[in-house]
C-alpha positions in Angstrom: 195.8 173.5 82.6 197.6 171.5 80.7 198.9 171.0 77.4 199.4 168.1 74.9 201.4 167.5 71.9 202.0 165.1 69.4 205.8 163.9 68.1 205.0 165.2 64.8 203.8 168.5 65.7 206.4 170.7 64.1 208.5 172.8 65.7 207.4 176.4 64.5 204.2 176.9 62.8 203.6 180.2 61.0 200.4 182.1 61.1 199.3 185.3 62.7 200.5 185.4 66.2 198.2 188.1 67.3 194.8 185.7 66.3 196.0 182.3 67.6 196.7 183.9 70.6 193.5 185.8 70.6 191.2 182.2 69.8 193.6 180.3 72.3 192.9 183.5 75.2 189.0 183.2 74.8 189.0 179.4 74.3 190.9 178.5 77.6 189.2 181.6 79.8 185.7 180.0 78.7 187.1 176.2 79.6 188.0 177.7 82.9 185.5 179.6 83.2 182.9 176.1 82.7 184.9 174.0 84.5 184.4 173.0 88.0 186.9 173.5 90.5 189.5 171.3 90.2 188.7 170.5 86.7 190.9 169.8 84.3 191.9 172.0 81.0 193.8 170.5 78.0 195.0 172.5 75.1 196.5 169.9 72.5 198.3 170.1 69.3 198.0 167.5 66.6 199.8 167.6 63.4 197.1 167.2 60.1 198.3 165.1 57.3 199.2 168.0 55.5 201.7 170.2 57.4 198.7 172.0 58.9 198.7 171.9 63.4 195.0 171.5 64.9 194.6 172.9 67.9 192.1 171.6 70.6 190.4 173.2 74.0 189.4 170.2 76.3 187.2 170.9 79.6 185.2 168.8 82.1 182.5 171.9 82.2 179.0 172.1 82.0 179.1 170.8 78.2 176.3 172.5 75.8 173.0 171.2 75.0 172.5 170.0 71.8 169.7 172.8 70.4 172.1 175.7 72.1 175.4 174.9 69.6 173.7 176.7 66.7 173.6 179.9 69.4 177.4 179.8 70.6 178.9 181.3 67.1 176.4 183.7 66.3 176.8 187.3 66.9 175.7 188.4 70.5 174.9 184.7 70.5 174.2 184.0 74.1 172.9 180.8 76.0 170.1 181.6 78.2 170.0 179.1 80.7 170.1 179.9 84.5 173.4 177.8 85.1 175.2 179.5 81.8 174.3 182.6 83.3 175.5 182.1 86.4 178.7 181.0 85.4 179.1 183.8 83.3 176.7 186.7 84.0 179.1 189.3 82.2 179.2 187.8 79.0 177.7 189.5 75.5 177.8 186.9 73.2 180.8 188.2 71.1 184.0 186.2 72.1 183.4 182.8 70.0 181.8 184.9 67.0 185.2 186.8 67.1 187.3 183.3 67.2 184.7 181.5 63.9 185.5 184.8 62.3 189.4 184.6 63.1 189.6 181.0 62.5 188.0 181.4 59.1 190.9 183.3 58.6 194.0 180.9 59.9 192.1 177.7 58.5 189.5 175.7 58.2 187.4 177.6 60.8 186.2 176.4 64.4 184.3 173.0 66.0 182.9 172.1 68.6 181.9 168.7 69.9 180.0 168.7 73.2 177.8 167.0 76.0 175.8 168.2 78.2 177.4 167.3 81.4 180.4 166.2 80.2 182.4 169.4 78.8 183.8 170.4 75.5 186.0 170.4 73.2 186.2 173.2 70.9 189.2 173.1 67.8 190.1 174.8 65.0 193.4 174.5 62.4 196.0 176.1 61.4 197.5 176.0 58.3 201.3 176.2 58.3 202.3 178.6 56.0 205.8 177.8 57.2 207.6 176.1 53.7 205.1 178.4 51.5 205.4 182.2 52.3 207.0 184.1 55.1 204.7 184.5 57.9 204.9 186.5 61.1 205.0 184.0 63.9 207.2 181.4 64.9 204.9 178.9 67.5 207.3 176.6 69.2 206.4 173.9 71.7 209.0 173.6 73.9 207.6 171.1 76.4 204.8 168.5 76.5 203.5 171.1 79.4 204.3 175.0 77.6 203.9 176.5 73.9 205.5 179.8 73.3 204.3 182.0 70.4 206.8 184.9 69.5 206.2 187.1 67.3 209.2 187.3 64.5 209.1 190.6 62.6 210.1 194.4 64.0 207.5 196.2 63.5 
């Protein structure tokens, strides 16, 4: 796994840490998940030309035929081919309609851009509320290799 940044990333971006930790969980198990052993993962943050952060889930998995993307956000959207399954027999279609619904929510919702054979890369943004309105997450990348979320308020 690794993780990628860009210079003008800024240091704390404010959102709800609860949900961009949620998107990032499911996003990264699934890269894993598709990814052949010894594969690589990238999570990368790129800074918008607003103040806004997109976020990115690179693999080198199985990638997602063209006529199955319209399938992967639905509810209980599943893809029913025999490798798919295999990979993932426990699945129930429910983890990326959960992040396009979340994602809705922190931005301008989730992509994905995929071959089949090659892996995919799924991203989504998320607008900095940081100079706007009090949020209740501070996300700070600390290294070119780690990103911290912490969660601000007490309650």
């Amino acid at each position: 796994l690794e993780l990628e940044y860009d210079s003008n990333v800024p240091k704390k971006v404010r959102g709800d840490s609860g949900r961009i930790q949620q998107v990032l969980i499911n996003l990264v198990t699934n890269a894993l998940k598709y990814s052949p052993r010894g594969g690589t993962v990238t999570v990368r943050a790129t800074r918008s030309d607003s103040k806004d952060v997109k976020i990115e889930v690179r693999d080198q998995g199985l990638g997602i035929k063209e006529d199955n993307i319209g399938i992967l956000f639905q509810e209980f959207g599943r893809i029913t081919d025999t490798e798919n399954r295999l990979r993932n027999p426990k699945g129930i279609g429910l983890g990326l309609w959960i992040c396009k619904k979340i994602c809705s929510q922190l931005g301008d919702g989730i992509q994905v851009d995929s071959k089949y054979g090659q892996g995919s890369n799924f991203s989504f943004t998320v607008a900095n509320k940081l100079e706007e309105e009090p949020g209740n997450i501070s996300m700070a990348f600390n290294s070119k290799k780690q990103a911290v979320a912490e969660d601000d308020d007490d309650d």
